[in-house]
MARBA-3410 file (N, C-alpha, C, O; in Angstrom, 1 decimal):
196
20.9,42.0,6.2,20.9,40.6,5.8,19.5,40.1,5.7,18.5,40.4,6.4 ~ 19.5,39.4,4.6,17.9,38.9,4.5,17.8,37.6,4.6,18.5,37.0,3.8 ~ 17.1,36.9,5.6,16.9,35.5,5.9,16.0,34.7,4.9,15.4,35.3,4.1 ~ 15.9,33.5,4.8,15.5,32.8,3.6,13.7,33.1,4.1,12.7,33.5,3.5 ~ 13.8,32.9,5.2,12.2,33.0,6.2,11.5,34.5,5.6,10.3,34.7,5.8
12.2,35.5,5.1,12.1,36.2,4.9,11.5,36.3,3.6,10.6,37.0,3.1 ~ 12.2,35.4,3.1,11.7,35.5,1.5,10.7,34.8,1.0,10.2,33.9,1.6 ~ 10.4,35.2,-0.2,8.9,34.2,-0.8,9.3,32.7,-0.5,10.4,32.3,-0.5 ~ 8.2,31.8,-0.2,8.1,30.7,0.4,8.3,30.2,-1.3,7.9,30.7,-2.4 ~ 9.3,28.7,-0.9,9.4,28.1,-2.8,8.4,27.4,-3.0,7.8,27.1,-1.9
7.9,26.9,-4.0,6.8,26.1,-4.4,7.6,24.6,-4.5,6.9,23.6,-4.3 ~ 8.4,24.6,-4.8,9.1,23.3,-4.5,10.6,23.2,-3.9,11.6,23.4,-4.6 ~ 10.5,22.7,-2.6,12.1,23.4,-2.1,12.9,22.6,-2.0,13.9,22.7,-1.3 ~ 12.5,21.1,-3.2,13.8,20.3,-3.2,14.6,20.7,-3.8,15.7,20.3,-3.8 ~ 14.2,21.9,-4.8,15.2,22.1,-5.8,15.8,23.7,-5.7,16.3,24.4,-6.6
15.5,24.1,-4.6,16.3,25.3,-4.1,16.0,26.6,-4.6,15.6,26.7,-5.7 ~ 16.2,27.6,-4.0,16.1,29.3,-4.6,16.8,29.6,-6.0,16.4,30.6,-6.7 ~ 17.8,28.7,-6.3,18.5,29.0,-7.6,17.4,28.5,-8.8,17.0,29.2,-9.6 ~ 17.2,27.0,-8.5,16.2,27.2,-9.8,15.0,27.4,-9.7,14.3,26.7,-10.5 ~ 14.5,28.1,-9.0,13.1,28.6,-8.6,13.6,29.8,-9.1,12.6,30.4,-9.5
14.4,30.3,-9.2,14.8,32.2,-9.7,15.4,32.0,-11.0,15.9,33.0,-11.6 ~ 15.3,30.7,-11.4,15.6,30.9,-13.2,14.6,30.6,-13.4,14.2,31.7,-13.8 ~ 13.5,29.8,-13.4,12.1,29.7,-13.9,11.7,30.9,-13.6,11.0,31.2,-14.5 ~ 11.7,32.0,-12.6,11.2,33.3,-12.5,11.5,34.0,-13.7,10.7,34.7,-14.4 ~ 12.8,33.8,-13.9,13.5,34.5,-14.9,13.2,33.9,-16.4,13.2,34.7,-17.4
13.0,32.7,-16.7,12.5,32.0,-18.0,11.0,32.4,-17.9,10.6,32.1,-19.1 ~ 10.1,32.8,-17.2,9.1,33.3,-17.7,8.6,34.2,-18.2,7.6,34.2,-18.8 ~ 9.6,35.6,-17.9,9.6,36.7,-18.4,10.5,37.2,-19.3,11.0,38.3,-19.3 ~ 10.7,36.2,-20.1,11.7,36.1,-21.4,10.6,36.1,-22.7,9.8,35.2,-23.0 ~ 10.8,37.3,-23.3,9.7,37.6,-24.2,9.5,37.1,-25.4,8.5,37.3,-26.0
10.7,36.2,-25.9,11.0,35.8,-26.9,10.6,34.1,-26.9,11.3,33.4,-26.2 ~ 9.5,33.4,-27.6,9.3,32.1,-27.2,10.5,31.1,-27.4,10.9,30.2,-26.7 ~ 10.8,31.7,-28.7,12.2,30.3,-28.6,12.8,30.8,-27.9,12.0,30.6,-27.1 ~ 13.5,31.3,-27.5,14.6,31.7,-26.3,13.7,31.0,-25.0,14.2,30.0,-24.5 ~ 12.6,31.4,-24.6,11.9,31.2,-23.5,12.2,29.6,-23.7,12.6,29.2,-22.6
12.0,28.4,-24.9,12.1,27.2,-25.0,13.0,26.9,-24.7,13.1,25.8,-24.2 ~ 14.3,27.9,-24.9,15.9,26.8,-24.8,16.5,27.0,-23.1,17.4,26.5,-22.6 ~ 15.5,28.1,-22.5,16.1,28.4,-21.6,15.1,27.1,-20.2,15.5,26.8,-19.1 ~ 13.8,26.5,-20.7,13.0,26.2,-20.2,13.6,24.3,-20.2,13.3,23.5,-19.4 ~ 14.3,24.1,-21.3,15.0,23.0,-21.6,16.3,23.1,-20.4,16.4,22.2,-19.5
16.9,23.9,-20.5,18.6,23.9,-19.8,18.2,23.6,-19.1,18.3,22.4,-18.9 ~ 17.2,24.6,-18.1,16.3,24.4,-16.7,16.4,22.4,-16.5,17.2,21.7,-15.9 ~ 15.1,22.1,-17.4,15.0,20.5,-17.0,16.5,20.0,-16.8,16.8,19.4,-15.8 ~ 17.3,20.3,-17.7,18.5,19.6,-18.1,19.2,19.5,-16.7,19.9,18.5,-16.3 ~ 19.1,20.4,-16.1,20.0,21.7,-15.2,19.1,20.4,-13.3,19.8,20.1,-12.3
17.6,20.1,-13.7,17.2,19.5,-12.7,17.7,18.5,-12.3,17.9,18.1,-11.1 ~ 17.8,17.7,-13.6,17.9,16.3,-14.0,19.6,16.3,-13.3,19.9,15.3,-12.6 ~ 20.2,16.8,-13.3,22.1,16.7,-13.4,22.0,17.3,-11.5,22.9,16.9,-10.8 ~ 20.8,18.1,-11.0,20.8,17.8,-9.1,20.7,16.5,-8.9,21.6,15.8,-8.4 ~ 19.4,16.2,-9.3,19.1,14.8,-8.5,19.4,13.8,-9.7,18.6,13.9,-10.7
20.0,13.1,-9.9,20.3,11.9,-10.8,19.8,10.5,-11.1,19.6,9.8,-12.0 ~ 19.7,10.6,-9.3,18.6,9.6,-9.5,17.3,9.7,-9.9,16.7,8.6,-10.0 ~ 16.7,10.9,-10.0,15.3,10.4,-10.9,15.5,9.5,-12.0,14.7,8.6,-12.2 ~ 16.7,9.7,-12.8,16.3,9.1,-14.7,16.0,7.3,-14.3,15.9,6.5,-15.3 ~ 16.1,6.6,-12.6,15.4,5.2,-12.2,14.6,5.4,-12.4,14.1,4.4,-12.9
13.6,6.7,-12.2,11.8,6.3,-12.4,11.5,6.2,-13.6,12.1,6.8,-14.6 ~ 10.4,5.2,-13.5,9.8,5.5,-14.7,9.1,7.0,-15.1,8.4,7.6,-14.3 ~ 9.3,7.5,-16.4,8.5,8.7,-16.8,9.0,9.8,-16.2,8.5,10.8,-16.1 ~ 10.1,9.5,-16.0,11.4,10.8,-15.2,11.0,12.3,-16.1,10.4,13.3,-15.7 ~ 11.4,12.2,-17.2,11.3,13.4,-17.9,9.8,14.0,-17.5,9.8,15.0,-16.6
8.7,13.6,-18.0,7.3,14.1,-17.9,7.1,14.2,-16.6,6.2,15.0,-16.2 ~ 7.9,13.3,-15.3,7.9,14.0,-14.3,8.4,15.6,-13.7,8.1,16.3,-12.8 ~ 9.5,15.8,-15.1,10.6,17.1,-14.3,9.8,18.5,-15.1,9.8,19.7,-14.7 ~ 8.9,17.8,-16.7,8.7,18.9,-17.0,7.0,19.5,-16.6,6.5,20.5,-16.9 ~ 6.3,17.7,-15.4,5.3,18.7,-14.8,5.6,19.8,-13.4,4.8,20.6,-12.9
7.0,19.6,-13.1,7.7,20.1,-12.1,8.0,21.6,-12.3,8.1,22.7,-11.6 ~ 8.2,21.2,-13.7,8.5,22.7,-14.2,7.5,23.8,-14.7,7.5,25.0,-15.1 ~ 6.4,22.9,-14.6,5.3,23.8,-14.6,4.6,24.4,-13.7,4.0,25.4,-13.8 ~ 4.9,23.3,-12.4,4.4,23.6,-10.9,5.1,25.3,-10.4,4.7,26.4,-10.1 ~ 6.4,24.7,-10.7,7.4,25.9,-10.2,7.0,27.5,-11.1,7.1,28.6,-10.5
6.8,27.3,-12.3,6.1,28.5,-12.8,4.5,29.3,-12.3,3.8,30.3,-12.6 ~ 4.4,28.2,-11.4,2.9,28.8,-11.3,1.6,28.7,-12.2,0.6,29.3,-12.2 ~ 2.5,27.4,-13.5,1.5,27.7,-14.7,1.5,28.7,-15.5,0.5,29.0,-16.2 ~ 2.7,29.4,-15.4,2.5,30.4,-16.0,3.7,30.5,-16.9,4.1,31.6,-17.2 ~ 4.4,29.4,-17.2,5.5,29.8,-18.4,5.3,29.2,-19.7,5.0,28.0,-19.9
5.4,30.3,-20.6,4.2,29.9,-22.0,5.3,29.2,-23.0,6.2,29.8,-23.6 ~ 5.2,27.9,-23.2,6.5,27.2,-23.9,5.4,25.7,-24.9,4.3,25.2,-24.9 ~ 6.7,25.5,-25.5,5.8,23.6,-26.2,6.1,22.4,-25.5,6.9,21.6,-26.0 ~ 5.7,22.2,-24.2,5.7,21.0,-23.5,5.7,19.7,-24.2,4.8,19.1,-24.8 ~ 7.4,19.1,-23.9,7.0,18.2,-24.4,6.0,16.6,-24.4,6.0,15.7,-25.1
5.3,17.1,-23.2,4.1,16.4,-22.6,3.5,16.7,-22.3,3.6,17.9,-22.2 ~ 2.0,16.2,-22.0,1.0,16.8,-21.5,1.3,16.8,-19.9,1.6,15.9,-19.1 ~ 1.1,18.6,-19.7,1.2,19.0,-18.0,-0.2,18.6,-17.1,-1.4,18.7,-17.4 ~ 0.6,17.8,-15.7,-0.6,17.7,-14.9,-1.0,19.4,-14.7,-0.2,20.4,-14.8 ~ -3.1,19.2,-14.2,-3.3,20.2,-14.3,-3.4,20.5,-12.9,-3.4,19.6,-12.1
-3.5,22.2,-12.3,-3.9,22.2,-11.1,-4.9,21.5,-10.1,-4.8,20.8,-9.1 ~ -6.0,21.8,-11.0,-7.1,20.5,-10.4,-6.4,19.4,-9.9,-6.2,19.1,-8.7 ~ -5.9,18.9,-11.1,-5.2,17.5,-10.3,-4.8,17.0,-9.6,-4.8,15.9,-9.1 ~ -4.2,18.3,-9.4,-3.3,18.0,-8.1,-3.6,18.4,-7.1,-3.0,17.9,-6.1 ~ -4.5,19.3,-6.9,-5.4,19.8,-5.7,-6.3,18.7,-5.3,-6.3,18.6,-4.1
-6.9,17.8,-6.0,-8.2,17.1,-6.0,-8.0,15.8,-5.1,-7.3,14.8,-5.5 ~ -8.7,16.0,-4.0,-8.5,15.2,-2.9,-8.9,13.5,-3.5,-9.8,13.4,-4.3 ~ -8.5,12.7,-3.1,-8.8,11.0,-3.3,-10.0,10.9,-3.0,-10.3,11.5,-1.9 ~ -11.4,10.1,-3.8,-12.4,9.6,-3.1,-12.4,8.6,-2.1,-12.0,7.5,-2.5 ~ -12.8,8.7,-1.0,-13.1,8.2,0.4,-12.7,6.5,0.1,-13.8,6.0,0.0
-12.2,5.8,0.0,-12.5,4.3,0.2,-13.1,3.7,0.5,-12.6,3.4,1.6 ~ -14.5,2.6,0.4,-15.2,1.7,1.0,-14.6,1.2,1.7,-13.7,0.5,1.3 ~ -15.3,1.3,3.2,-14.5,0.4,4.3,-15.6,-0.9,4.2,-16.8,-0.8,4.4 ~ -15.1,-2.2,3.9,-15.6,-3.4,3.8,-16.5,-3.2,5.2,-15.7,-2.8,6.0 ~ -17.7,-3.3,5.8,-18.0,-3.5,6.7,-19.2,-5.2,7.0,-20.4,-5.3,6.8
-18.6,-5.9,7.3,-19.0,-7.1,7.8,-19.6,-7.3,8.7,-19.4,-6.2,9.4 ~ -20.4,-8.1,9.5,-20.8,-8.8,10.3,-20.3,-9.8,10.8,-20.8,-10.9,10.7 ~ -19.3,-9.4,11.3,-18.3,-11.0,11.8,-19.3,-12.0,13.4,-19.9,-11.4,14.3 ~ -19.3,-12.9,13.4,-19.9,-13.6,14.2,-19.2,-14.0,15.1,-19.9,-14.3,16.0 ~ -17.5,-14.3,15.3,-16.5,-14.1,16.1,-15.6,-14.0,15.3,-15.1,-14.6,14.3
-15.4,-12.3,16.2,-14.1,-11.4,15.6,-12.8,-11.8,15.5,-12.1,-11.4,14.6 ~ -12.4,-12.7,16.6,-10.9,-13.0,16.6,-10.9,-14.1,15.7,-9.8,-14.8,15.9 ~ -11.6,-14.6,14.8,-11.0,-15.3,13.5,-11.2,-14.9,11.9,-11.2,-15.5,10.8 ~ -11.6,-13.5,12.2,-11.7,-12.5,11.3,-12.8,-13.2,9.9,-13.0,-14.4,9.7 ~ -13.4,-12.2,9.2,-13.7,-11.8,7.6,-13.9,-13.0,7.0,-14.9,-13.6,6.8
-12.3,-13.3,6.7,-11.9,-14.0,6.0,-11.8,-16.0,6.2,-11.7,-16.9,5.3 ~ -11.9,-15.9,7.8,-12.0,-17.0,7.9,-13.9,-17.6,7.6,-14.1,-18.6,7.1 ~ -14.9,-16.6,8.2,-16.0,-17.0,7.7,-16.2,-17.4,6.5,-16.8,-18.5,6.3 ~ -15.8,-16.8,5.5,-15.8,-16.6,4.4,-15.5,-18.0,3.6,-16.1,-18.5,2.6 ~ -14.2,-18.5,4.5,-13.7,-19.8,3.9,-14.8,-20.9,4.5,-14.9,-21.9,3.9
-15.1,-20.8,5.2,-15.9,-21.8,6.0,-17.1,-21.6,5.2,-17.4,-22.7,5.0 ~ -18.1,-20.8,4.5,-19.1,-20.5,3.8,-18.4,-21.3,2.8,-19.1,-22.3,2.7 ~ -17.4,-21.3,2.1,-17.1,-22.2,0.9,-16.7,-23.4,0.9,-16.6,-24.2,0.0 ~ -16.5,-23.5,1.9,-16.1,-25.5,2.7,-17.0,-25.9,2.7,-17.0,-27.0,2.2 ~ -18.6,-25.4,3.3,-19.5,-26.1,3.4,-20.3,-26.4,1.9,-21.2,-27.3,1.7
-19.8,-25.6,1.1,-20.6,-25.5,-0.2,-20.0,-26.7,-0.8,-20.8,-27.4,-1.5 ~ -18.5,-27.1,-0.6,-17.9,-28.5,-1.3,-18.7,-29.3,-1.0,-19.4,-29.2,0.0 ~ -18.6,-30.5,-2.1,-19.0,-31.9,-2.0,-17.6,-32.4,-1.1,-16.4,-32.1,-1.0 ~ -19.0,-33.9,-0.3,-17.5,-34.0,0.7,-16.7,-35.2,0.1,-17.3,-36.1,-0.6 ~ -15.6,-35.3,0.4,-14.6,-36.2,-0.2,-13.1,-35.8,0.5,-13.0,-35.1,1.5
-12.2,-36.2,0.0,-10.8,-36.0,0.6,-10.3,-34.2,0.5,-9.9,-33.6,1.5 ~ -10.4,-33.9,-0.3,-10.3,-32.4,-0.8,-11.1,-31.4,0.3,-10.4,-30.4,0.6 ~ -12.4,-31.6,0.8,-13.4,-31.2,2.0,-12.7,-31.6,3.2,-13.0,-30.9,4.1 ~ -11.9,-32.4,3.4,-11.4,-32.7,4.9,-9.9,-32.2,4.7,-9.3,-31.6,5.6 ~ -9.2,-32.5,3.5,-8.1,-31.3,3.9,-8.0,-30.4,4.3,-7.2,-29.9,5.1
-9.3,-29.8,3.4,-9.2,-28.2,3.9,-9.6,-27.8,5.3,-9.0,-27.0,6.0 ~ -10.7,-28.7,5.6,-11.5,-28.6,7.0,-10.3,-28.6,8.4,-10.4,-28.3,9.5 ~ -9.2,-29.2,7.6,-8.3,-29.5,9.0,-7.1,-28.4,9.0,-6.3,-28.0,9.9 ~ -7.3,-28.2,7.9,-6.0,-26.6,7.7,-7.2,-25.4,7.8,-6.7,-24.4,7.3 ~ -7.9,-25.2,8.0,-9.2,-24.2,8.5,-9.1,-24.7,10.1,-8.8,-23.7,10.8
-9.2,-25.5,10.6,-9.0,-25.8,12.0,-8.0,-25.5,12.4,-7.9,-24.9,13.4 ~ -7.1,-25.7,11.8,-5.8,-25.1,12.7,-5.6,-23.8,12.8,-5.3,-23.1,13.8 ~ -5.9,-23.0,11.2,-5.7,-21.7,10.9,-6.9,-20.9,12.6,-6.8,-19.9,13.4 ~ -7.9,-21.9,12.3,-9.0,-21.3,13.5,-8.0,-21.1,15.2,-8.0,-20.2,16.0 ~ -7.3,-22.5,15.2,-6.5,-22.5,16.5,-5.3,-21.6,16.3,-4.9,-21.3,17.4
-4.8,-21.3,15.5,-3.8,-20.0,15.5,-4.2,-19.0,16.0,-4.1,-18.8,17.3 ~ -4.9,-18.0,15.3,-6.2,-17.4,15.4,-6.7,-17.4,16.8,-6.3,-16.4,17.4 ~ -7.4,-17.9,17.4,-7.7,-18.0,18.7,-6.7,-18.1,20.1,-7.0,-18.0,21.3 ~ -5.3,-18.5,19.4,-4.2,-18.5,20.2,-3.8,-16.8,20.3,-3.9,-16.0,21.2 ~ -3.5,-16.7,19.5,-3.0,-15.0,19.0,-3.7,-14.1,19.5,-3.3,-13.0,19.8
-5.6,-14.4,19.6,-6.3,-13.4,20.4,-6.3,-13.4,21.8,-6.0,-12.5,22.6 ~ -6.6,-14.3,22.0,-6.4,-14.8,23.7,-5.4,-16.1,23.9,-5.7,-17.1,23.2 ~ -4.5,-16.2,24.6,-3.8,-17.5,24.9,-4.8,-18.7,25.7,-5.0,-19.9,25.5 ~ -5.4,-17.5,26.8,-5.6,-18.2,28.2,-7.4,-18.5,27.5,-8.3,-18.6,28.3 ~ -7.5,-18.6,26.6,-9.1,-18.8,26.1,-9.0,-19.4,24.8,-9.9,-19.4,24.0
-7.5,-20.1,24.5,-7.5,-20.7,23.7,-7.9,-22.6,24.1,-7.2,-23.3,24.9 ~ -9.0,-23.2,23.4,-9.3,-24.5,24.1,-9.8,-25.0,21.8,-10.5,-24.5,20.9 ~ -8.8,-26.3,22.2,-9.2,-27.5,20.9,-11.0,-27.5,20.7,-11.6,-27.3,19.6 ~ -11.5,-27.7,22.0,-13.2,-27.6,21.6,-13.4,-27.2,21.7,-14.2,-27.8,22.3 ~ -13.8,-25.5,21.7,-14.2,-24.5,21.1,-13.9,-24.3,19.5,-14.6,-23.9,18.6
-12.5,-24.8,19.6,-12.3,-24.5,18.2,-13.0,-25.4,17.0,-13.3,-25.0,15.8 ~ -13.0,-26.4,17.6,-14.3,-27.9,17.0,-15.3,-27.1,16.6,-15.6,-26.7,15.5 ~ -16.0,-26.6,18.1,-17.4,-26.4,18.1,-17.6,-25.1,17.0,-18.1,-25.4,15.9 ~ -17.1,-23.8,17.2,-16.8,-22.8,16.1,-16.9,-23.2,14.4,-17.6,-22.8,13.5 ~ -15.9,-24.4,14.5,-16.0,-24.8,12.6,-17.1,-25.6,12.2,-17.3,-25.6,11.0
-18.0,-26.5,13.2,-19.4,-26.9,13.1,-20.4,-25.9,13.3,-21.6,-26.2,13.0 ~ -20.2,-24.4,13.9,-21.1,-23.3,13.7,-21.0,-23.2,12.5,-21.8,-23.6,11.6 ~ -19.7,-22.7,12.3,-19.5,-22.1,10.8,-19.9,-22.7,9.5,-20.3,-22.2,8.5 ~ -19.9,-24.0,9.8,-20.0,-24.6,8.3,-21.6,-25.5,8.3,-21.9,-26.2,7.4 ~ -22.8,-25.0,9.9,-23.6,-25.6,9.8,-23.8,-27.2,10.0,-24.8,-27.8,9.7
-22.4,-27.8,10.6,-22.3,-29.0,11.1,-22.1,-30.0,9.6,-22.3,-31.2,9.7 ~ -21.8,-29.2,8.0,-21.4,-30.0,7.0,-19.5,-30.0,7.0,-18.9,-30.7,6.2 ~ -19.0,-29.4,7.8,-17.4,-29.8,7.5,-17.5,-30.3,9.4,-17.8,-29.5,10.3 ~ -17.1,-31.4,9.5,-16.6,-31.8,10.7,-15.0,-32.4,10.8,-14.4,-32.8,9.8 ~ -14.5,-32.3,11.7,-13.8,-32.7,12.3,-13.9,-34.4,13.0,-14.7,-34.5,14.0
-13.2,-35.6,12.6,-13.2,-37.1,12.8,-12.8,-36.4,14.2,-12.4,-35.2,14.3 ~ -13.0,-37.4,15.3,-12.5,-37.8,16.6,-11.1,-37.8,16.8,-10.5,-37.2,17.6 ~ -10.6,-38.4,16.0,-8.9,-38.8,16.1,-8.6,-38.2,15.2,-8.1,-38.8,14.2 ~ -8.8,-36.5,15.4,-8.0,-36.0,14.2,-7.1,-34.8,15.7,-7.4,-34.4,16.8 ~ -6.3,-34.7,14.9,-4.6,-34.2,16.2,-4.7,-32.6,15.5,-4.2,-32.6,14.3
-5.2,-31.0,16.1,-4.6,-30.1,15.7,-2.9,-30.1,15.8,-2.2,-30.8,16.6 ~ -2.6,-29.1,14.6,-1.3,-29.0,15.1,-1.2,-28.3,16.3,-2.2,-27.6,16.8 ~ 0.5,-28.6,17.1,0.7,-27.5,17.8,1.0,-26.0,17.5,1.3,-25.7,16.4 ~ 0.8,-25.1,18.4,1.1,-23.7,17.9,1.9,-22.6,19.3,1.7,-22.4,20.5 ~ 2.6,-22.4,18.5,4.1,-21.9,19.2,4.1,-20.5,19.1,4.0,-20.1,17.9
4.1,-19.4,20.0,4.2,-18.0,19.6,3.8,-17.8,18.5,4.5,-17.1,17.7 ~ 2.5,-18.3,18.1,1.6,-17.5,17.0,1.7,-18.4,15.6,1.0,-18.3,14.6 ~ 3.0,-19.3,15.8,2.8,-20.2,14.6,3.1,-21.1,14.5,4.1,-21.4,15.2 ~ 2.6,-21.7,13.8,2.6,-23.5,13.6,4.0,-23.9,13.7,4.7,-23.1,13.0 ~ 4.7,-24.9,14.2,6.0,-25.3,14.1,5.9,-25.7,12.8,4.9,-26.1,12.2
7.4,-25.5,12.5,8.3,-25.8,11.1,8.2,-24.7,10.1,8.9,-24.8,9.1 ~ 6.9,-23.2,10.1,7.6,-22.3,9.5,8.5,-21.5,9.8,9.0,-21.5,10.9 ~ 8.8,-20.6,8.8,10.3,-20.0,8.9,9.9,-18.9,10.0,10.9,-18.4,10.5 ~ 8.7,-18.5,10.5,8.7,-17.8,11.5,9.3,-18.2,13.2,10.1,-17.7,13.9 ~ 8.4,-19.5,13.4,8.8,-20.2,14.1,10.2,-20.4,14.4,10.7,-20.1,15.6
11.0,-20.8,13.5,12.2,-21.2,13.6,13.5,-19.8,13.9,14.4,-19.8,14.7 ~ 13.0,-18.4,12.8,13.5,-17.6,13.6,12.9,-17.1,14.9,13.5,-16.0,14.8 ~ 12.3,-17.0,15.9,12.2,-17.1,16.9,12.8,-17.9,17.9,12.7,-17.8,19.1 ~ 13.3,-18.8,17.4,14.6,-20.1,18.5,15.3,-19.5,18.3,15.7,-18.9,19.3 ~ 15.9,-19.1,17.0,17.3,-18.6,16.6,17.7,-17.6,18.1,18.6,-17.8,19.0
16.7,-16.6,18.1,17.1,-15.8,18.8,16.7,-16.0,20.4,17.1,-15.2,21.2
END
C-alpha cells in the first residue's frame, strides 16, 4: 500500500491528486488541440469543485493561472490570459516604511500632535475653540486609557498649551466631558458596555 506521504508532494492540494494527475497527463498530450480541450475540461472540471470561486472577481484568470502553477509551467496551450509569472510569485513584498516619529508624549499618540500643530495654525474664532475642546477631551480619553491612576483634568490643560504653544487654550469654565471605560458617555460603545 502506498501512503499519500509517500508520494510526490502536490503543488496545490486544494484541488487534490486527481486533478494534479490530469494536468500531468494534459501535458504530455502531443497533439496541441487536443492538449487545449483537455486543458479547458480541466478549468471547467475546477470550477464545478469549488463553486464558489465564480463570487471572485477575475475567477477564470484566477483558475487558469492555477492551471499553470499546477503544470509547473510547463503545459504548452493558448491561455486565455495572461499567466502570472514565477518571479511573481516568488518575489517577496518590499519592506514597508515604518512612520517613525518623535512623539513628545506617547500616550496621546502621532496623531494627536499632529492635530494640535493644526489648531494652532487656525485663526482664532469659534471654529478654534471647538476644536480645542474635542482635542481636550480626545487628550482626556487618551490619558485615561493609558493610565487611570495618572489621569488628572490639569495635566491635560497643561499638555494642549505645550502642544499648541499656549495659541489654543482652554476658558476657565470650560467642563471636560466625563469618560467611562475608555469612552465618552452616550457612544454606542459606552452604552454596550451597561447592556452587559
Amino acid at each position: 500500500m502506498i501512503y499519500n506521504t509517500q508520494r510526490e508532494k502536490l503543488v496545490l492540494p486544494e484541488y487534490g491528486r486527481t486533478i494534479q494527475e490530469m494536468v500531468d497527463i494534459c501535458v504530455k498530450i502531443e497533439d496541441r488541440a487536443e492538449r487545449q480541450r483537455c486543458a479547458e475540461s480541466i478549468v471547467s472540471i475546477m470550477t464545478t469543485m469549488n463553486p464558489n470561486v465564480q463570487q471572485q472577481p477575475d475567477y477564470e484568470h484566477k483558475l487558469w493561472d492555477q492551471l499553470a502553477i499546477l503544470s509547473n509551467y510547463q503545459l504548452d496551450i493558448d491561455y486565455p490570459f495572461e499567466i502570472v509569472k514565477p518571479e511573481e510569485i516568488a518575489a517577496k513584498p518590499k519592506p514597508l516604511k515604518y512612520p517613525m516619529h518623535r512623539i513628545r508624549y506617547r500616550h496621546y499618540g502621532h496623531l494627536t500632535e499632529e492635530f494640535a500643530r493644526r489648531l494652532k495654525e487656525m485663526p482664532e474664532g469659534a471654529d478654534q475653540k471647538t476644536l480645542t475642546s474635542m482635542l481636550a477631551n480626545f487628550m482626556k480619553r487618551s490619558l485615561y486609557n493609558w493610565n487611570r491612576d495618572a489621569m488628572d483634568e490639569r495635566k491635560v490643560r497643561t499638555d494642549l498649551e505645550h502642544y499648541t504653544d499656549n495659541k489654543a487654550t482652554l476658558s476657565d469654565d470650560f467642563h471636560f466631558a466625563p469618560v467611562s471605560n475608555g469612552h465618552l458617555p452616550g457612544s454606542n460603545a459606552s452604552k454596550k458596555k451597561r447592556k452587559r
